[in-house]
C-alpha positions as CSV (number, residue, x, y, z in Angstrom):
1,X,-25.1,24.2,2.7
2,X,-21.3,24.9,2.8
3,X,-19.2,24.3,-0.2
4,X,-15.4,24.3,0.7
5,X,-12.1,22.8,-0.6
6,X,-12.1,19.3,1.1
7,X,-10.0,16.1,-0.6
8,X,-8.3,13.4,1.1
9,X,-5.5,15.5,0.3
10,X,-6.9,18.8,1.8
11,X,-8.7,18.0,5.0
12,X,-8.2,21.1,6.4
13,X,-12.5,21.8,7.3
14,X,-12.2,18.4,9.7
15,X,-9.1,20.0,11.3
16,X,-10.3,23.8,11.9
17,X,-13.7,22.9,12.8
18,X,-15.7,23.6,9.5
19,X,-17.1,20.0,9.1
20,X,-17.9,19.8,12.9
21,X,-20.2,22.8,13.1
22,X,-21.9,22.0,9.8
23,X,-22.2,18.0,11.6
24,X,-23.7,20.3,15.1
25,X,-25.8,22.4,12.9
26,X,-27.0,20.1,10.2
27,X,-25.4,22.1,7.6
28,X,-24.6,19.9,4.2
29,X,-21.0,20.4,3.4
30,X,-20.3,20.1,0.1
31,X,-17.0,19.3,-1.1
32,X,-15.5,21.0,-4.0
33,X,-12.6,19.6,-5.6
34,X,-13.1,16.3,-4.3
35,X,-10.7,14.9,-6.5
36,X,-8.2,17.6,-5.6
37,X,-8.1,18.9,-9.5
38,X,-7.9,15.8,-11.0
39,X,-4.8,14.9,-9.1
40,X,-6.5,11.7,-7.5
41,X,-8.0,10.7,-10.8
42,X,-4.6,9.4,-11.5
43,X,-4.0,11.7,-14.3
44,X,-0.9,13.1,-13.2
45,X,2.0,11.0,-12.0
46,X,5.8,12.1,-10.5
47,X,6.5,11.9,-14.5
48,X,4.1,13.0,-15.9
49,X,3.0,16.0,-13.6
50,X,0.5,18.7,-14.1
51,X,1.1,21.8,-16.1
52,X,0.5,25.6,-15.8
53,X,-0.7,26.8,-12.3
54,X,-0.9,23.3,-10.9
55,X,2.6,22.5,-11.3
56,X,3.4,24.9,-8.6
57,X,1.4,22.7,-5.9
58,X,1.3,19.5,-7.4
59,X,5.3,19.2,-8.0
60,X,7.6,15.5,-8.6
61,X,8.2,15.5,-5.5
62,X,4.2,16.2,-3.4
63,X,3.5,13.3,-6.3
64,X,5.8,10.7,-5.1
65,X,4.6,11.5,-1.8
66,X,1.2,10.5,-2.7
67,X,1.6,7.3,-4.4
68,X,0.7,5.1,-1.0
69,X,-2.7,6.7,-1.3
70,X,-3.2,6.3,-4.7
71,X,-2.0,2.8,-4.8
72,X,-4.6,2.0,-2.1
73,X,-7.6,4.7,-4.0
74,X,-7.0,2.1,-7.3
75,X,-6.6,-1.3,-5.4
76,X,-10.4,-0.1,-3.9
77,X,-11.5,1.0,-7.3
């Protein structure tokens, strides 16, 4: 198994490669942070952000940004 950072807001291991060679080799990958700490939970809005050492990635702004998807992740929930 490989446990990495992987959200649909951090999807870097399907762009460097990470989720194909675990797919080739029939490694697991094993997302951690799937919920991107608690950011797609809906928890935190533009004004109502996170605090402490989230509010330095998870600003306003990168929430506004991300309404679209979470509009879409609570009209499929």
């Amino acid at each position: 198994a490989n446990q990495v950072n992987y959200s649909l807001i951090y999807r870097t291991p399907e762009l460097n490669g990470v989720k194909a060679a675990c797919d080739e080799l029939g490694i697991t990958l094993i997302a951690y942070s799937p919920i991107a700490q608690g950011v797609l939970s809906g928890k935190y809005t533009p004004e109502k952000p996170p605090t402490g050492p989230r509010a330095n990635t998870y600003t306003p702004e990168f929430l506004t940004k991300l309404q679209p998807l979470m509009n879409r992740i609570k009209e499929i929930g």
